[in-house]
C-alpha positions in Angstrom: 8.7 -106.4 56.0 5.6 -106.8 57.9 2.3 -105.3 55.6 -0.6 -103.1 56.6 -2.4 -106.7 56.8 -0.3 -107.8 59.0 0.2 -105.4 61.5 -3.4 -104.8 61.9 -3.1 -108.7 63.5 -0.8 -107.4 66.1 -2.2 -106.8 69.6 -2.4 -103.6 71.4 0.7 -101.9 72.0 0.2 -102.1 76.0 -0.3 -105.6 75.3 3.0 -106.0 73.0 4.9 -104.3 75.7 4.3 -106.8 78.5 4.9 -109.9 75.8 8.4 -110.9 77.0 8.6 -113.2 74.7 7.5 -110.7 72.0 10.0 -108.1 73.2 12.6 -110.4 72.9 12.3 -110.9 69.2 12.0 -106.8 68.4 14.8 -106.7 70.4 17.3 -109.2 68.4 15.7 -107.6 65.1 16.7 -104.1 66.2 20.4 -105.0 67.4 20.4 -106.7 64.5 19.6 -103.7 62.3 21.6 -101.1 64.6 24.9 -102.9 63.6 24.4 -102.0 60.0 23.5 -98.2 61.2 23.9 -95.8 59.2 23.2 -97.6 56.3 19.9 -99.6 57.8 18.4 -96.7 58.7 15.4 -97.0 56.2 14.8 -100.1 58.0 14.9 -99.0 61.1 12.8 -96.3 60.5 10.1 -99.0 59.1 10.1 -101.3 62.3 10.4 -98.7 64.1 6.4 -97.6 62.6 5.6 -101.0 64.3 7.0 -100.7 67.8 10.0 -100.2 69.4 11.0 -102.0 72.2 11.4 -99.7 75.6 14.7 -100.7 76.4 16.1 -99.3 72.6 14.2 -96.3 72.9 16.8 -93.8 73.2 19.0 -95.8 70.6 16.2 -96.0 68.1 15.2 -92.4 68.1 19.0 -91.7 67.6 18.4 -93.4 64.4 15.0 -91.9 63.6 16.7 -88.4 63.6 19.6 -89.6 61.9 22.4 -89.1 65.3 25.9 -90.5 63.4 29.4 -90.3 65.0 30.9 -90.2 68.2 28.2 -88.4 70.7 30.8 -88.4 72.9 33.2 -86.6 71.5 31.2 -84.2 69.9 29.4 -83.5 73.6 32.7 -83.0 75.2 34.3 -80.8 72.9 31.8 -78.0 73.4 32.0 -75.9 75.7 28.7 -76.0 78.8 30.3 -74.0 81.6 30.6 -70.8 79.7 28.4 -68.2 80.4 25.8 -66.9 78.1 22.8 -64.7 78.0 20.2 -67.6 78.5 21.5 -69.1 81.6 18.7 -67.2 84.0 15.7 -68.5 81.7 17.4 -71.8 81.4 17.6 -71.9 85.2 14.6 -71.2 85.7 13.3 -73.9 82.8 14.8 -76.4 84.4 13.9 -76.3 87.7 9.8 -76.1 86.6 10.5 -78.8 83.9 8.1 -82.0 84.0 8.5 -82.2 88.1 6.0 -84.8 87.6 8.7 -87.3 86.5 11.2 -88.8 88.8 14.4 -88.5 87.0 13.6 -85.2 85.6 12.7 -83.7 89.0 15.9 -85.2 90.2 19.0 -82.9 91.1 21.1 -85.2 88.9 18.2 -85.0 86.2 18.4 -81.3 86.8 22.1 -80.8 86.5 22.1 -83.3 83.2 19.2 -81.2 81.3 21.1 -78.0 82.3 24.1 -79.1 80.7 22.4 -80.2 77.6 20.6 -77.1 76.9 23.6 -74.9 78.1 25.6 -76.7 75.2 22.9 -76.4 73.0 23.5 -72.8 73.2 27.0 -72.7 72.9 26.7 -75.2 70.2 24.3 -72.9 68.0 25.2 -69.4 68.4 23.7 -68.4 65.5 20.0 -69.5 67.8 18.4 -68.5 70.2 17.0 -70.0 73.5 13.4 -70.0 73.8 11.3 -71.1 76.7 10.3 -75.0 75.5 13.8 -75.9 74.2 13.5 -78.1 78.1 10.7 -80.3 77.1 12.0 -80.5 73.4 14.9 -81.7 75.3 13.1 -83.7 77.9 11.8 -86.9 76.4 15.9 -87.2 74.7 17.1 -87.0 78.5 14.7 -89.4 79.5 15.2 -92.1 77.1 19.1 -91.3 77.3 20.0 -90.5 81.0 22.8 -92.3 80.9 24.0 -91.0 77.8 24.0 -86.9 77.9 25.4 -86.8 74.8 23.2 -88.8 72.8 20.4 -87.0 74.3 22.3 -83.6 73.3 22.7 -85.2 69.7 19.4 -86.0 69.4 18.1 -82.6 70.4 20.5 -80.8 68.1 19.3 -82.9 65.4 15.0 -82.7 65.9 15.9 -78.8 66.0 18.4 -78.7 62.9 16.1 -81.0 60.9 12.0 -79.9 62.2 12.6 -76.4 64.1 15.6 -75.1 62.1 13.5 -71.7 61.8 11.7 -71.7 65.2 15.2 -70.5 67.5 16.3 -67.4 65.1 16.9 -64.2 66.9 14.2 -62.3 64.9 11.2 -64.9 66.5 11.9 -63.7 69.8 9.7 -60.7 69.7 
């Protein structure tokens, strides 16, 4: 566990980031840690407060919001053709959604954050959609775009555990 002390001695992230050597060793001590997930968590979390290393970005912030079980599986099983009452603003979400970033403002990144927040929906019925869901769902897309249903886990969980009030019907007036 590294102290305040210590971590004050580290360089700049930026710096940090282009240490190969340095990314290396975060590296090894977060594969080492995600093979004892869930139950490293805590520890995880703690590095995590140091720096994560960009290539375990996605997978770490899995852990962060506490993403168990088979993504997958879970993904698959709902339902993201079905129709629903959101599709137009979703539609239209998507489409104006961070076009300054190149997978985003890709028709695949298009299609891929579609399907996320179109399961989101069918996921929660007891929610609503509300314009922002996209770039709550963004950065999860980003980290994870080749994993849709890890980036869907992780957005089901930031809304279940920090917005759990902000989708209910009644806020939409």
């Amino acid at each position: 566990v590294k102290s305040t002390e210590s971590m004050r001695r580290l360089p700049p992230l930026i710096e940090r980031e282009k240490d190969f050597i340095y990314q290396e060793k975060r590296k090894k001590v977060f594969l080492e840690l995600l093979q004892g997930y869930p139950a490293t968590q805590q520890e995880i979390v703690r590095e995590a407060k140091i720096d994560i290393p960009p290539v375990l970005r996605g997978e770490i912030w899995g852990v962060i919001l506490g993403v168990v079980g088979d993504a997958e599986s879970i993904y698959d099983s709902i339902d993201k053709e079905k129709e629903s009452p959101f599709d137009h603003q979703i539609s239209i979400d998507v489409i104006r959604c961070h076009q300054y970033h190149e997978l985003l403002k890709s028709p695949e990144g298009q299609m891929k954050l579609q399907r996320i927040l179109k399961c989101w929906v069918a996921a929660n019925p007891h929610l609503v959609y509300l314009q922002g869901l996209d770039s709550l769902a963004a950065p999860f897309l980003v980290l994870n775009f080749n994993n849709e249903a890890k980036a869907f886990c992780c957005l089901q969980e930031l809304v279940a555990k920090y917005l759990h009030n902000y989708f209910l019907p009644d806020n939409t007036t």
